[in-house]
C-alpha positions in Angstrom: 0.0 0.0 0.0 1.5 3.4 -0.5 2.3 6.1 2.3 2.3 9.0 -0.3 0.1 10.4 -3.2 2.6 12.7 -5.1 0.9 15.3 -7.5 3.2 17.1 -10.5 1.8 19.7 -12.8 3.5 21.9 -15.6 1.3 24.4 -16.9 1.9 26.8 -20.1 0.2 29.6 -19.7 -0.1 31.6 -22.9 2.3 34.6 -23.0 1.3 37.9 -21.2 -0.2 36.7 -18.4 0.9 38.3 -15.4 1.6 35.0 -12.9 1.7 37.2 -9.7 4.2 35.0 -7.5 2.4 32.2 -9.2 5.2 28.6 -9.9 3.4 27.2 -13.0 5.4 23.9 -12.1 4.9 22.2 -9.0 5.1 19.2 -6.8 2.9 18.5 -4.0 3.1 14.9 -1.5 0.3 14.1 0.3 1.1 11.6 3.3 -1.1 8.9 3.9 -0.8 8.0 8.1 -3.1 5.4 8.9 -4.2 5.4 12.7 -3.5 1.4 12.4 -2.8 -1.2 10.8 -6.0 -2.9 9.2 -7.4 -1.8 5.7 -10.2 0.2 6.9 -7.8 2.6 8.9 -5.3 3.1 5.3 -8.4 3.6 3.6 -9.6 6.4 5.7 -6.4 8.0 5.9 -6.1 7.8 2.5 -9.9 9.3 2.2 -8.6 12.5 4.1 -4.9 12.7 2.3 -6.8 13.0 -1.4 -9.5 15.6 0.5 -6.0 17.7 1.2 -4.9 17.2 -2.5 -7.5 17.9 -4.1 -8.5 21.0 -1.9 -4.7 22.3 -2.1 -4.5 21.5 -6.3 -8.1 23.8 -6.6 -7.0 26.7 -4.9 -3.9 27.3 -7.0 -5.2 26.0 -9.8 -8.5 28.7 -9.2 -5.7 31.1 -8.7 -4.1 30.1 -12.3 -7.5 30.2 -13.5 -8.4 33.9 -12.2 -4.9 34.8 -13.7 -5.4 33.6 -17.4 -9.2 35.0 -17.1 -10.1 35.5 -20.5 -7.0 34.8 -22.6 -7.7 31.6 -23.1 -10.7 32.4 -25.2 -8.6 33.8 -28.1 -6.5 30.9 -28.7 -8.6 28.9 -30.4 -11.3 30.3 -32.7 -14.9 29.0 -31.8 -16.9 27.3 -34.9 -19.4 29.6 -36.0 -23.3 28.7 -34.5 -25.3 29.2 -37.6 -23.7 26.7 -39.4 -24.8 24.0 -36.6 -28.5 25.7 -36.7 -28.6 25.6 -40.3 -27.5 21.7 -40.2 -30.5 21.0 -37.9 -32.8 22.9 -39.7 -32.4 21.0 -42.7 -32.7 17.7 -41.7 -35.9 18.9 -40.3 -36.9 19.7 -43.3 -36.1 16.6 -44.7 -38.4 14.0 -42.3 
């Protein structure tokens, strides 16, 4: 059974956003202490130790998030709607 849950990200931001004190690469280890020795006690442990991950992992990656806010939207260009409404209104057309 493991003792640790270990947790890597890289992230890319694009270019011009301000990371203020932000470390777009990081490591975190989570320690998982049972109380004893039996499953039920590893499992619980193990329970709480991904709670802390996955608590500490949304905070900075909320805090990337608010960062990047909107740039994100740029990047890729978005297909136009009409096209998908025209689509649908055809094949209504056609039944």
């Amino acid at each position: 059974m493991s003792k640790n849950i270990v947790i890597t990200y890289d992230l890319h931001p694009p270019s011009g956003v301000e990371a203020n004190g932000l470390s777009s690469s990081k490591t975190h280890e989570f320690t998982v202490t049972p109380e004893g020795t039996g499953a039920s006690q590893y499992y619980d442990a193990l329970r709480q130790s991904v709670v802390q991950a996955k608590a500490t992992l949304g905070e900075e990656l909320s805090a990337w998030k608010d960062a990047v806010g909107t740039t994100e939207l740029t990047k890729e260009p978005k297909k136009p709607k009409e096209e998908d409404e025209d689509e649908d209104e055809e094949d209504e057309t056609n039944e």
